[in-house]
Backbone as a printed PyTorch tensor [residue, N CA C, xyz], in Angstrom:
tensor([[[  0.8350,  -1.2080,   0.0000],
         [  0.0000,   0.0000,   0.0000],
         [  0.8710,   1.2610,   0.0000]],

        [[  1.7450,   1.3690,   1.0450],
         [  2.6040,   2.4420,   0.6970],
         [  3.5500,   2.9830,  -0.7330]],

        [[  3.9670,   1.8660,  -1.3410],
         [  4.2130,   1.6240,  -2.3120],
         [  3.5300,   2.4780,  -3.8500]],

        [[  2.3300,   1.9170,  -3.3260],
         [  0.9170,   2.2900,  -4.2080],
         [  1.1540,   3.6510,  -4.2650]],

        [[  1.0740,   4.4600,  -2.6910],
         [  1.2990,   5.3290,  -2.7200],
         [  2.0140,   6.2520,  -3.5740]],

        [[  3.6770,   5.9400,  -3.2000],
         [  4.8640,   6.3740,  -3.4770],
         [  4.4750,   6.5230,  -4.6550]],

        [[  4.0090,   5.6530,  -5.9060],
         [  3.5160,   5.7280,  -7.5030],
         [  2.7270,   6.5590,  -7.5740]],

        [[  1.9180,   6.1980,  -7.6160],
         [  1.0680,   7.3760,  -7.5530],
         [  1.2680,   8.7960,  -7.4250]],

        [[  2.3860,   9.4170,  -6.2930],
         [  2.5380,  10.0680,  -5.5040],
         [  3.6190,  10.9610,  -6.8810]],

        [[  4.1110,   9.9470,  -6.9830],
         [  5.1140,  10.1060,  -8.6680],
         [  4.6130,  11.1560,  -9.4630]],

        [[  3.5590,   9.9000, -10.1620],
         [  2.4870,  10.6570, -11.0240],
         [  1.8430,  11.6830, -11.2300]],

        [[  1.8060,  12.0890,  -9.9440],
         [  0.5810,  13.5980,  -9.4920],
         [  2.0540,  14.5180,  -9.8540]],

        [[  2.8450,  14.0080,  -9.4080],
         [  3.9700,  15.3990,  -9.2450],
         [  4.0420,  15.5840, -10.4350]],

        [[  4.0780,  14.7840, -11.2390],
         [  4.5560,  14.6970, -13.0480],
         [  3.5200,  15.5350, -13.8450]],

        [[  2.4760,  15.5940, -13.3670],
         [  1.5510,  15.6860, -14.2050],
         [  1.3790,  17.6060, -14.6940]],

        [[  1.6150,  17.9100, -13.6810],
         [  1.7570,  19.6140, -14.0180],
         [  3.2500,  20.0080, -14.8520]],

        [[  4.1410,  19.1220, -14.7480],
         [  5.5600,  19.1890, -15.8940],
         [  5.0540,  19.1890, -17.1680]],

        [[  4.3480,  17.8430, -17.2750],
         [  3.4540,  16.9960, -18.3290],
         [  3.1420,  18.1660, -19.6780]],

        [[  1.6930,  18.6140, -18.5200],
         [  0.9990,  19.5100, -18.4200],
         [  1.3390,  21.0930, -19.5510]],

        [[  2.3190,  21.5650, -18.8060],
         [  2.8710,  22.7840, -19.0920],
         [  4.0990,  22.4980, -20.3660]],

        [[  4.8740,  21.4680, -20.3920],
         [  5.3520,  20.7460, -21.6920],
         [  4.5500,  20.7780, -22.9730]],

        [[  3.3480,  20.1200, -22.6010],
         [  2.1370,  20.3210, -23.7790],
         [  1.3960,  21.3220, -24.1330]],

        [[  1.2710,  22.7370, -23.0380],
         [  0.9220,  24.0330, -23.7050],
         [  1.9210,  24.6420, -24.4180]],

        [[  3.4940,  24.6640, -24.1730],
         [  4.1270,  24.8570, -24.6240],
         [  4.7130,  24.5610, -25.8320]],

        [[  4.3050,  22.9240, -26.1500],
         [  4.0940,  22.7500, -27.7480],
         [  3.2510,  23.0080, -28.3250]],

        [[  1.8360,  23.0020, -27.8180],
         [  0.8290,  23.7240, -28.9160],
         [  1.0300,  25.4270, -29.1020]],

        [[  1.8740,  25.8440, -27.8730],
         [  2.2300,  27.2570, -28.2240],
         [  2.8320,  27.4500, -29.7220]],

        [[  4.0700,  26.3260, -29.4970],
         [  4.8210,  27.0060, -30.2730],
         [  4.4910,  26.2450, -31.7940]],

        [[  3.5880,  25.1580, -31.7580],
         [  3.2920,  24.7930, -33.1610],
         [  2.4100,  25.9430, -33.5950]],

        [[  1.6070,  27.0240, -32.9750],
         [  0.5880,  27.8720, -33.2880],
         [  1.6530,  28.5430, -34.4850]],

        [[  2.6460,  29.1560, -33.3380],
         [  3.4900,  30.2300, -33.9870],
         [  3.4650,  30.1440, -35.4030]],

        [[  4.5340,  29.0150, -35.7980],
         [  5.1610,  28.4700, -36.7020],
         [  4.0990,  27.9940, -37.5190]],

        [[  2.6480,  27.8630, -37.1620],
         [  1.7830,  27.5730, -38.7270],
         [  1.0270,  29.4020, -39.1090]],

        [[  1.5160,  30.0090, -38.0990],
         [  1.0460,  31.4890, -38.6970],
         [  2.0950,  32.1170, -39.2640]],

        [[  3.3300,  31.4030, -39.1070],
         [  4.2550,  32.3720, -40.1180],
         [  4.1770,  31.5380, -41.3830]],

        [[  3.7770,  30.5540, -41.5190],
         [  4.0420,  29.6130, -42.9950],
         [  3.2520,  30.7410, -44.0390]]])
């Protein structure tokens, strides 16, 4: 169970990195199809 935890515990932390990684590519794919 603690274990379970610890994973989990992983995950949650990851998820706002994740998160902000992936606005940051749709940022910057925006850019780059408005200058084409």
């Amino acid at each position: 169970m603690v274990v379970y935890c610890i994973v989990n515990l992983d995950e949650i932390v990851k998820i706002p990195a994740v998160y902000l990684h992936y606005k940051k590519y749709i940022w910057v794919r925006n850019i780059t199809r408005e200058e084409d």
